[in-house]
C-alpha positions in Angstrom: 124.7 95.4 81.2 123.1 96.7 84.7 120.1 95.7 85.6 117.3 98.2 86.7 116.2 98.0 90.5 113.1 97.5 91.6 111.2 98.4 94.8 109.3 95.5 96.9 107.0 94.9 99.6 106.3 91.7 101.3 103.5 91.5 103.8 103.2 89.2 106.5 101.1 87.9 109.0 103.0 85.2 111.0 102.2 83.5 114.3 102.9 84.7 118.1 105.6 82.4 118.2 109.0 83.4 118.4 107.8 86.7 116.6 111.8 88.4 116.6 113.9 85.5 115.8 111.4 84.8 112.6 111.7 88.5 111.4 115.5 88.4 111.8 115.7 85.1 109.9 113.3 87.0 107.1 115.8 89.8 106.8 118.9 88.0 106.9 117.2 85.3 104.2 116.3 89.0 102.0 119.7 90.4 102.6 121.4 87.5 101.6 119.5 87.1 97.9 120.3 90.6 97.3 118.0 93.1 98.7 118.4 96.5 100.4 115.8 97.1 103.2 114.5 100.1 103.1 111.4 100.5 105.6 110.4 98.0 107.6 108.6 98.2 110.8 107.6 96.1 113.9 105.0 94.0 113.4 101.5 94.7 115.3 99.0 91.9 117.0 96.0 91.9 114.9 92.7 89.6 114.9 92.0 88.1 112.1 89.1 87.9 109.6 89.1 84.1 109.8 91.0 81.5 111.8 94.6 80.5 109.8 96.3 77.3 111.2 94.4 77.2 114.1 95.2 80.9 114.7 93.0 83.9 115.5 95.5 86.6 115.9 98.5 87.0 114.1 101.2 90.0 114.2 100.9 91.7 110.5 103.9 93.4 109.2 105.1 95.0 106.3 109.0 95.0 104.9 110.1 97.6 101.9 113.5 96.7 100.0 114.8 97.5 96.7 116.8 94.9 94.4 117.6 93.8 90.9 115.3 92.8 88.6 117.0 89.3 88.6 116.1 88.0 91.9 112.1 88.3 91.3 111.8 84.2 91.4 114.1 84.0 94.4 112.0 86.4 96.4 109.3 83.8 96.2 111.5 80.9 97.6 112.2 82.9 101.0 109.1 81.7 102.9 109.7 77.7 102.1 110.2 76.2 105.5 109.2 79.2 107.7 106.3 78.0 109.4 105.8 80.6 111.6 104.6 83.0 108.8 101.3 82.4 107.9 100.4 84.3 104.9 102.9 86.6 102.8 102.2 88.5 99.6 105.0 90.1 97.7 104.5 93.3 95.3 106.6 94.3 92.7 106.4 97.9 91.8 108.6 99.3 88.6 110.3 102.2 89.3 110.0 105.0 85.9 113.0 106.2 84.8 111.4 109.7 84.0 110.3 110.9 87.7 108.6 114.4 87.0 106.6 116.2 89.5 102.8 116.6 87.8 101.7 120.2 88.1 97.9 120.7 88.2 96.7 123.5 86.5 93.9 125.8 88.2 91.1 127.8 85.7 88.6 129.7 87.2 85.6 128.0 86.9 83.3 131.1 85.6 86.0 131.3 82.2 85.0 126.8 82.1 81.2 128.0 82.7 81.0 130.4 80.1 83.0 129.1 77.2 80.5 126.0 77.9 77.4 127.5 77.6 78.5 129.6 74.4 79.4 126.5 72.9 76.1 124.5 74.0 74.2 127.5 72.9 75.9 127.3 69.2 75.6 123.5 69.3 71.7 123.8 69.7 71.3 126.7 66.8 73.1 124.1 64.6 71.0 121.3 65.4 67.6 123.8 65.3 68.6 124.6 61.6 69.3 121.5 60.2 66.0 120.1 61.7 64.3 122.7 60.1 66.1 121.5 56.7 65.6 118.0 57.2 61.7 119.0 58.3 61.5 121.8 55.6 60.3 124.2 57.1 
């Protein structure tokens, strides 16, 4: 039985210290549960909304990987003891297994415009005649 893969994103703000030798420990901790980096960029200094651990800038990254299905719950554990991240969130998108292109159809809008009014046009003679039966008139 094969397991379906699944694309992920982690995103990370973590501290000033240290900044390289936390995001090689990151990748090697993801690489050794499993996971295929895909995209993953340098993180970037950023100031903060609010202060976090007595911080008030942060570097904010993001990392892209694709694994099995199977190691959802140990994606979670790979933070546990890495104090230098200070938040993470990790997203779980499901790939489909049917990947079509959607076309989008383009009408001319006089065509829309017209076969709109003819029908609102028939609409209110219906309703005019059966108001004049329910009336009788």
């Amino acid at each position: 039985m094969s397991l379906k893969q699944n694309l992920y994103e982690i995103s990370y703000f973590m501290s000033a210290e240290s900044v390289e030798e936390s995001l090689n420990k990151l990748r090697e901790r993801l690489e050794s549960k499993g996971a295929m980096i895909t995209q993953s960029a340098n993180p970037e200094k950023r100031l903060m909304g609010y202060e976090i651990g007595g911080h008030k800038e942060a570097y904010f990254g993001t990392i892209k990987f694709v694994a099995k299905e199977e190691g959802d719950k140990k994606f979670g554990e790979i933070f546990e003891g890495q104090k230098s991240f200070l938040r993470h969130i990790l997203v779980k998108y499901k790939m489909r297994e049917n990947r079509r292109k959607e076309r989008r159809v383009i009408t001319s809008a006089p065509n829309i415009e017209h076969k709109e009014s003819v029908e609102q046009a028939t609409n209110i003679e219906k309703i005019d005649k059966k108001l004049e039966e329910l009336l009788g008139k």
